[in-house]
N, C-alpha and C positions, 0 to 999 in steps of 0.2 A: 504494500500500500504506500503510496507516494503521500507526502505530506500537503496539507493544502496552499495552493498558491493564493498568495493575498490579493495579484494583480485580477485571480480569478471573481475574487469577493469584491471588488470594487466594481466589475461591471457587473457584477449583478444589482450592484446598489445603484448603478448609472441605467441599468435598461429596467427594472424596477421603477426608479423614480421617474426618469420619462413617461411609462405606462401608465402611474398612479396620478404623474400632473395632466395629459393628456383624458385619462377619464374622469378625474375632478374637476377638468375647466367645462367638461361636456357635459357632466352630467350630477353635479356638485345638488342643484337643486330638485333631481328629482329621484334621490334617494336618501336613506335614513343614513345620521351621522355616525362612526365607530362608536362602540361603549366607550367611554369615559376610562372605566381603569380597564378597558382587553390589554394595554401594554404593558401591565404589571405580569401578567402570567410569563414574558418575556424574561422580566426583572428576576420574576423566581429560577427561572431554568438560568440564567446568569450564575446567580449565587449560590446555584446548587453547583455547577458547575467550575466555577471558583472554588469553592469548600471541596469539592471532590479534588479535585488537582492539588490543593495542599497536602492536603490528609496522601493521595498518592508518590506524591514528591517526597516526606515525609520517608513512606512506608519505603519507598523503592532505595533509598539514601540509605536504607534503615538505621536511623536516629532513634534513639533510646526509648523503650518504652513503645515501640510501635511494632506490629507481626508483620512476617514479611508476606509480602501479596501474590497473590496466584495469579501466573504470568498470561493464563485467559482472561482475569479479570482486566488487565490492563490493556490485552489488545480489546476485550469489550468497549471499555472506557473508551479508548481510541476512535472507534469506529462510531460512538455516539459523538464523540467531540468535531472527526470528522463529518457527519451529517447536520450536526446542527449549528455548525458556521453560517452554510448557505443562508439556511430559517435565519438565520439574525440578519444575515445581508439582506436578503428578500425585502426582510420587517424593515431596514433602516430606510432602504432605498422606494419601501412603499411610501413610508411615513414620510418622508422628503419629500417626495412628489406632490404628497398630499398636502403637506405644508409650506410646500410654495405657492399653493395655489391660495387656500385659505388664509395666510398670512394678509391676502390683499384684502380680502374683504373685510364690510364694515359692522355684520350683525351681530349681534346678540349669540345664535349659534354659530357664526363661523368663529368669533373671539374663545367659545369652547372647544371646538375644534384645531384651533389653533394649538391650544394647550394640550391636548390629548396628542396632535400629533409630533409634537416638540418632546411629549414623553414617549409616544413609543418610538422614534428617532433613537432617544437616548437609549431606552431598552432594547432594545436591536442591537446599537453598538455591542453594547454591552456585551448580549449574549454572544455575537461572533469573536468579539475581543476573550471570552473566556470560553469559549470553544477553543480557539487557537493556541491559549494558554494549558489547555487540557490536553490536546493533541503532541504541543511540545515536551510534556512531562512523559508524555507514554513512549516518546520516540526510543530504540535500542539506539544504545550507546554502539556507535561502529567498533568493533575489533582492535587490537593493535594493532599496525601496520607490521607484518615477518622482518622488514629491513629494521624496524627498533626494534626488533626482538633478536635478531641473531646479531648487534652491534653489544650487546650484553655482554 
C-alpha cells in the first residue's frame, strides 16, 4: 500500500469545492440548508483519530507501560486512516465551495450557513490532517540498508 499523496487531497478539495460553489450559486434557494452541527461528527472521527495515532505511536515505540500491538491491528488502522483522508478532503472542499458562495449573501439563513460551513471546512481539515497523521504512525520503518550492515 502506497502512502497517501497530499497533492492527491488537495484536488479533491479543489474539484469538490468547485462542485459544491457551482450547485450552491444554482441552487442555494431551493433546497434545505446542512444541519447546523452535521460537521461535528467530522470533528469526532478527527479526535478519534488523533487519540488512536498517539496511543499507536506510543504502543509501537513501546514506551513504558504500554502492550505491544498486533501488527494486523496497525495495518487495520492504516487502511482506515488511508480511506478516510479523502472523506475529510471531500468534506473540506464541499464546505469551501459552499462557503464561498454563502459568505456573499445577506440573510438571516445564509449568515447561518455561513457558520456551519466555516465549521465543517474546519472539521474536514481536520479529519484529513489526522488521517495523515495516523497513516504516518503505521508506516514500516524501511530495513537497514546491507551496505551499513556489512561496513560493521
Amino acid at each position: 500500500m502506497r502512502p497517501t499523496r497530499v497533492w492527491l487531497l488537495v484536488l479533491l478539495v479543489v474539484g469538490a469545492g468547485g462542485i459544491a460553489y457551482l450547485l450552491t450559486v444554482n441552487y442555494y434557494a431551493d433546497v434545505q440548508s446542512p444541519p447546523t452541527f452535521a460537521p461535528l461528527w467530522l470533528l469526532l472521527l478527527a479526535l478519534a483519530e488523533g487519540y488512536t495515532a498517539g496511543l499507536t505511536r506510543a504502543r509501537l515505540s513501546g514506551s513504558p507501560g504500554t502492550k505491544p500491538i498486533n501488527p494486523i491491528i496497525v495495518a487495520r488502522l492504516a487502511a482506515l486512516a488511508k480511506a478516510t483522508s479523502p472523506v475529510g478532503a471531500l468534506a473540506a472542499g464541499g464546505y469551501t465551495g459552499f462557503l464561498a458562495d454563502v459568505a456573499r449573501r445577506s440573510s438571516a439563513q445564509a449568515h447561518t450557513d455561513t457558520r456551519t460551513a466555516a465549521l465543517g471546512l474546519a472539521c474536514g481539515l481536520a479529519l484529513a490532517v489526522a488521517a495523515l497523521i495516523l497513516e504516518r504512525v503505521c508506516r514500516v520503518k524501511s530495513p537497514p540498508s546491507e551496505d551499513a550492515a556489512e561496513s560493521n
